[in-house]
C-alpha positions as CSV (number, residue, x, y, z in Angstrom):
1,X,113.2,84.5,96.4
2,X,112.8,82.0,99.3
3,X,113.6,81.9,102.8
4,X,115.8,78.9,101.9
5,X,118.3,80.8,99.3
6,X,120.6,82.2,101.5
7,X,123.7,82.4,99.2
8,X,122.9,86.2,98.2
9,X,123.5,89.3,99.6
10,X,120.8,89.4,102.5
11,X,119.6,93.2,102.8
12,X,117.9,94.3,106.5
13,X,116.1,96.8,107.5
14,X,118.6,98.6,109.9
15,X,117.1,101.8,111.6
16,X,113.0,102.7,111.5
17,X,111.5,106.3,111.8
18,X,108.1,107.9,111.8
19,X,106.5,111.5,111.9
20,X,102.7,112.4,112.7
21,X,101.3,115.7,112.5
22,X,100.0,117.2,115.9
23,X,96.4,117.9,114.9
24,X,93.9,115.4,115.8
25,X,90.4,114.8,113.9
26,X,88.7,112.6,116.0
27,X,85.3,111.0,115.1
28,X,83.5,113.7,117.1
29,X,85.0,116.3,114.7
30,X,84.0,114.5,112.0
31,X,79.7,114.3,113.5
32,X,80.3,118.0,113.2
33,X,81.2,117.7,109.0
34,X,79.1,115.0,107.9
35,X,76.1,112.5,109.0
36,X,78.1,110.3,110.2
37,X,78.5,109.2,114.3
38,X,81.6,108.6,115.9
39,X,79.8,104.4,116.9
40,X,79.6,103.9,113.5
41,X,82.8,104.5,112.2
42,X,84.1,102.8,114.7
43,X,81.9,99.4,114.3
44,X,83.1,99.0,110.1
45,X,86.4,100.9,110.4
46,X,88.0,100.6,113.9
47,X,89.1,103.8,113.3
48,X,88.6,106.1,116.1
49,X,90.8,109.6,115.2
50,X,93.2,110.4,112.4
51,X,96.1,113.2,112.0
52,X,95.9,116.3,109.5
53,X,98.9,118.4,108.5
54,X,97.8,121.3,108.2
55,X,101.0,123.4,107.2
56,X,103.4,121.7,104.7
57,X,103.0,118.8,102.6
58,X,104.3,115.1,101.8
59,X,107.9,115.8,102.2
60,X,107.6,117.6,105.4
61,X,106.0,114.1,106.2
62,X,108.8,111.9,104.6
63,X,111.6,114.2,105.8
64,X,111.0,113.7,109.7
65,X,110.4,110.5,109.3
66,X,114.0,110.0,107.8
67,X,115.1,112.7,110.1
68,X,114.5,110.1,112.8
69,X,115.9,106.7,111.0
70,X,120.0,108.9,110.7
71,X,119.5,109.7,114.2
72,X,118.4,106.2,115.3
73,X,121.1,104.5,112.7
74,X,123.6,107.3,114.0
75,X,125.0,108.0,110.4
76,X,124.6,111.5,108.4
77,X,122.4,111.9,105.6
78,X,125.4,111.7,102.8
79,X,126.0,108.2,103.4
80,X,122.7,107.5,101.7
81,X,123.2,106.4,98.6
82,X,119.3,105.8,97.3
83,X,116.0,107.5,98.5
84,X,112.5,105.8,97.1
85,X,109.6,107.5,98.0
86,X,106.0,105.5,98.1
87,X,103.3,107.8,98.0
88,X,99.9,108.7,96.1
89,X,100.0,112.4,97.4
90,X,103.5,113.8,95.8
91,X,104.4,117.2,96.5
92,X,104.1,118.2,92.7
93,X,104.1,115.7,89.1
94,X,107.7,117.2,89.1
95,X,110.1,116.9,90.6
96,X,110.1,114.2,92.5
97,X,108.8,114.1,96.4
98,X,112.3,111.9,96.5
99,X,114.6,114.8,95.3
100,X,112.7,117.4,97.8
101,X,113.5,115.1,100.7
102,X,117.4,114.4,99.2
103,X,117.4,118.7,99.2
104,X,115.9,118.9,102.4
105,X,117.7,116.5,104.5
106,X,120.9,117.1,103.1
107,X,121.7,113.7,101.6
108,X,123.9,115.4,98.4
109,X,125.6,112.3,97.6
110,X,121.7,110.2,96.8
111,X,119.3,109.6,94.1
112,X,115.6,108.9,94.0
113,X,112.7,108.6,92.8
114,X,109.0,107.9,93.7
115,X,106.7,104.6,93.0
116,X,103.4,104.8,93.0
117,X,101.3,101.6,94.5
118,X,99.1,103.4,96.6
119,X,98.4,101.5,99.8
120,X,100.6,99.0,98.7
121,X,102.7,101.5,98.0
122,X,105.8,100.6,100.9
123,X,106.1,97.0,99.9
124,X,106.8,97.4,96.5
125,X,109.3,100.2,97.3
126,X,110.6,97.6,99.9
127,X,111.2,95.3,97.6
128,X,112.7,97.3,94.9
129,X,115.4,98.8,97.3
130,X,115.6,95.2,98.3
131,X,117.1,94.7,94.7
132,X,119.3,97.5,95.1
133,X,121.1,95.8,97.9
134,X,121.1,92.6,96.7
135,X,122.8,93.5,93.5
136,X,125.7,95.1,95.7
137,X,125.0,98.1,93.9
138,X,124.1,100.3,97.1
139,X,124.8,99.7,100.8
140,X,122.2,102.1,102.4
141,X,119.1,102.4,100.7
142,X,116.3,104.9,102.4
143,X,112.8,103.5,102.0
144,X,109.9,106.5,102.9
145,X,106.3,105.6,103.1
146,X,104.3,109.2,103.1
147,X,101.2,110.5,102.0
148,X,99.5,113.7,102.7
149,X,95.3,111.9,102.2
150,X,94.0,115.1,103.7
151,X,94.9,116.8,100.3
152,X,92.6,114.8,98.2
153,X,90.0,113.9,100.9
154,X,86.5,115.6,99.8
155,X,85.8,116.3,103.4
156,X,81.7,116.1,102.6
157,X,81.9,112.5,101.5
158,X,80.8,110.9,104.4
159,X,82.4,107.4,102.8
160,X,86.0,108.5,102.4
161,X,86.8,111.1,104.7
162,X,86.3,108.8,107.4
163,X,89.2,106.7,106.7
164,X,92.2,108.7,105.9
165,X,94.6,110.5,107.8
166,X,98.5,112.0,106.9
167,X,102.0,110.2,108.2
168,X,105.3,109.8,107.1
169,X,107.6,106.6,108.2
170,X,110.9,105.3,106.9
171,X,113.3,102.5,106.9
172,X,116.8,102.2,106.1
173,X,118.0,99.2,104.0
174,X,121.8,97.8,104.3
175,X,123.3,94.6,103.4
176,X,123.5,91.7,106.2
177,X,125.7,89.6,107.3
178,X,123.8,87.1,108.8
179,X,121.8,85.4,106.0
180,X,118.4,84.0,108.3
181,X,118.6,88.0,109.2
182,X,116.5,90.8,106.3
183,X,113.9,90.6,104.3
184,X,113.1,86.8,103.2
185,X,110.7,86.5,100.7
186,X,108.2,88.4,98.8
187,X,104.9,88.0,96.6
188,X,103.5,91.1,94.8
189,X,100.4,91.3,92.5
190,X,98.3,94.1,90.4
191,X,95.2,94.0,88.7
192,X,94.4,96.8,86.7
193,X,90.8,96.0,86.2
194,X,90.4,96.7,89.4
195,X,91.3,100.3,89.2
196,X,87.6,101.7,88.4
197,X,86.8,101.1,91.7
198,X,89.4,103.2,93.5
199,X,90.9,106.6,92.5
200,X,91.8,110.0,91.4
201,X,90.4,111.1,88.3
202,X,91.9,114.3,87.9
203,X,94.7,116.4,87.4
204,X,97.2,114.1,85.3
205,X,97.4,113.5,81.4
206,X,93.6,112.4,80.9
207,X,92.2,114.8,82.6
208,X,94.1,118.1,83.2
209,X,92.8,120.7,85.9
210,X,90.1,122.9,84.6
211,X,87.0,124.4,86.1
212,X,85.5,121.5,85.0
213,X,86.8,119.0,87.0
214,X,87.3,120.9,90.2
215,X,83.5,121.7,89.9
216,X,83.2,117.7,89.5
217,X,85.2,117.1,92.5
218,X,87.6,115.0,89.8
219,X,90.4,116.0,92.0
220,X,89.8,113.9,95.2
221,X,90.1,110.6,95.7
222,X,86.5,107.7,94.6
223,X,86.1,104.8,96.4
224,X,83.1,102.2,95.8
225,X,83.9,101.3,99.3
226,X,82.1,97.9,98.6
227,X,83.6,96.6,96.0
228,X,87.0,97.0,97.7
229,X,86.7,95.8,100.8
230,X,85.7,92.6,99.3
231,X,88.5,91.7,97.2
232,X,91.0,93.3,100.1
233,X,89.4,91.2,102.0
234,X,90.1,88.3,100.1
235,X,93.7,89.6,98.5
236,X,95.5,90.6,101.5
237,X,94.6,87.1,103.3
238,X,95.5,84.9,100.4
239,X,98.8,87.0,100.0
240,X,99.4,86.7,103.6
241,X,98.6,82.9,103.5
242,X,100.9,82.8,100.4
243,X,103.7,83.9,102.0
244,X,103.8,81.4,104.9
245,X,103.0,78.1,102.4
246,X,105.9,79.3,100.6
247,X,108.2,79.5,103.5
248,X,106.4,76.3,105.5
249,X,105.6,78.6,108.1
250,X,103.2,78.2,110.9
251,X,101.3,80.8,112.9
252,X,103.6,79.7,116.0
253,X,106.6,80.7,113.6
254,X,104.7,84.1,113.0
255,X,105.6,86.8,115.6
256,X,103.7,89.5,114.0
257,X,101.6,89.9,111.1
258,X,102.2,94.1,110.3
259,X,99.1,94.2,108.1
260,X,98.5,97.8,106.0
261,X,96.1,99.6,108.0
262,X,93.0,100.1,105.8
263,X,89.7,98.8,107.8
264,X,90.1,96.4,110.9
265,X,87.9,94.1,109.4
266,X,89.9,93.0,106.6
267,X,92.7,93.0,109.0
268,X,90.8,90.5,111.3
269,X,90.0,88.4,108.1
270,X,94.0,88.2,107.1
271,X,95.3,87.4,111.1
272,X,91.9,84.5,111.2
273,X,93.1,83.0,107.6
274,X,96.7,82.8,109.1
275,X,95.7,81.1,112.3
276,X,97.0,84.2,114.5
277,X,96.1,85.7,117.9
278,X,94.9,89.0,117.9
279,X,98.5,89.8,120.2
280,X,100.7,88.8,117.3
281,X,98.8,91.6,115.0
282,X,100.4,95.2,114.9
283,X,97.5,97.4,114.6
284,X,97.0,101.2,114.9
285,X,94.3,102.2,112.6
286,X,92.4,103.6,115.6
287,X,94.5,106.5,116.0
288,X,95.7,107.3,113.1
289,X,93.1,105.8,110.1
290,X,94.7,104.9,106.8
291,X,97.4,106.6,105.9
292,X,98.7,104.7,102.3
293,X,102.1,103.4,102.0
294,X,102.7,104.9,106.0
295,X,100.9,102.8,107.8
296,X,103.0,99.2,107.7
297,X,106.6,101.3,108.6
298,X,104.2,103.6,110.7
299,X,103.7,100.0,112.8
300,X,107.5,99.2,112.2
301,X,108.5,102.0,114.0
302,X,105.9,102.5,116.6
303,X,106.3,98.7,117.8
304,X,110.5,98.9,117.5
305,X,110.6,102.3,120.0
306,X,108.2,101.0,122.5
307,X,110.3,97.9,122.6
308,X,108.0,95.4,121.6
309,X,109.7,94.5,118.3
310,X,113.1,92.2,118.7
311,X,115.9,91.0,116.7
312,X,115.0,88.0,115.6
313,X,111.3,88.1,114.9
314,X,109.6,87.4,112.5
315,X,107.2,89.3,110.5
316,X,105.0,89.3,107.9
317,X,104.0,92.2,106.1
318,X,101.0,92.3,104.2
319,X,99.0,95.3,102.1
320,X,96.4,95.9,99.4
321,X,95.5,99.0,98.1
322,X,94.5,100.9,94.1
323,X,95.4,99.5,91.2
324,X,94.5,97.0,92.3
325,X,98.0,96.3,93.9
326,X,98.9,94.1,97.2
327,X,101.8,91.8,98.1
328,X,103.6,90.9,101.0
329,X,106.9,90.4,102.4
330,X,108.7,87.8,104.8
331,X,110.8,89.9,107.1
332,X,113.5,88.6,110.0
333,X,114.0,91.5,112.1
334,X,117.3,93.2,112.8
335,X,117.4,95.4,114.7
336,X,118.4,95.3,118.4
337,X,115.7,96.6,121.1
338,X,116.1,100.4,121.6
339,X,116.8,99.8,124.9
340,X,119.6,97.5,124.4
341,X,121.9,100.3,122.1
């Protein structure tokens, strides 16, 4: 899986998308709701407003967001061929947020299905659609990062409801050509241990609904905010460092570092373990918080339209999140700047 094996099938990301609701809840909205002040969210999270959707649900987030990549990749939605959908926040157990997108953009001639990592959620679908390419068994794989954290944010917990926010980005995956072009490399990790420290307790197979557990608040997300930030701290760094030692990569062979977008703390940790400037760092936690598996195509996208992002560039990706889960992927970008099409 190193940058040096180039006689595979190389698969790129071709085309990027994103969608944000319009709502804003900025810190000040957020004084209102809790004890909490709009300096002090700022100073631990860097997080400075968020978006709420407050009609619809995760695949009204997903589906824009792949609305946008067919317009920018100029194709119609039944040449895809493969829809994976990260996300904690599904529309329903069943079916799949993957097959309400496939209904709802029109892409008759796909399957899908959704993978649930959490924050690290869009890697791990990255690098499974990755497979698909690789194999030759699909040439235009669609990658969706989407979660709806509004829906299982206990707006009274002064801790979590701080952090999160809803988005929905996408990528579209197609075989390459050029083989120093796609995604590189990857290193992915889970630690189930780890997963009393971060979660959802209810409404799957160990504990169904009931008045009990919506009484007990069961049905929105825990976080022992503590715990976690400690081993992200450490995780997404040594991932991130992991990467480049396995590629013998430098931080001046490092144009960005598109880290998932969880506290800017532990993002400042992984960009000072890889040597980085603060310029090289795609961040944009402080207006839209943490939204899950959006937030690294959220960057993606958001850097490629405002033509910052170039073909050629080369990025690493880096997340951790529940389980506990994190990884991170070497990426050559290749796409041309929007300007240049």
């Amino acid at each position: 899986m190193s940058i040096q094996s180039n006689s595979r099938i190389r698969a790129a990301i071709t085309a990027v998308g994103h969608y944000v609701p319009e709502k804003i809840l900025s810190n000040a909205d957020l004084e209102k709701m809790v004890d909490t002040t709009d300096t002090w969210i700022q100073t631990r999270t860097g997080i400075r407003e968020r978006r709420i959707l407050e009609q619809g649900a995760t695949s009204d987030l997903g589906t824009k967001a792949l609305e946008m990549v067919l317009k920018n990749r100029g194709i119609d939605p039944e040449e895809i061929e493969v829809i994976i959908v990260a996300s904690v926040t599904p529309d329903m157990f069943f079916p799949s947020t993957a097959c309400i997108i496939q209904d709802k953009i029109g892409a008759k001639k796909a399957w899908g299905f959704d993978l649930s990592a959490a924050c690290s959620g869009f890697i791990y679908a990255l690098v499974v659609g990755t497979q698909f390419i690789e194999t030759g068994a699909y040439k235009k794989v669609a990658v969706i990062g989407a979660d709806k954290m509004s829906a299982i944010t206990d707006y009274t917990d002064r801790n979590t409801c701080i952090l999160f926010g809803d988005a929905g980005a996408a990528v579209l995956i197609e075989p390459s050509d050029d083989p120093t072009i796609g995604i590189l490399d990857h290193v992915l990790y889970a630690d189930g241990s780890g997963g009393c420290y971060l979660y959802m307790k209810g409404g799957g197979s160990l504990y169904p609904a009931t008045y009990e557990t919506v009484e007990n608040k069961m049905h929105y997300l825990y976080q022992d905010g503590k715990s976690v930030f400690k081993v992200a701290v450490i995780g997404m760094a040594d991932v991130s460092e992991e990467i480049m030692k396995r590629n013998n990569l430098t931080a001046n062979d490092v144009d960005y570092l598109v880290p998932h977008q969880a506290n800017l703390r532990i993002i400042d940790a992984c960009r000072e373990r890889m040597g980085l400037d603060a310029s090289k760092v795609m961040v944009n936690i402080d207006r839209f918080g943490n939204t899950t598996a959006a937030t690294i195509p959220l960057c993606l996208s958001e850097w490629w339209h405002c033509g910052k992002l170039k073909r050629g560039n080369t990025l690493v990706l880096s997340s951790f999140g529940a389980g506990y889960t994190w990884g991170a992927a070497l990426v050559r970008w290749a796409i041309n700047n929007p300007n240049k099409y």
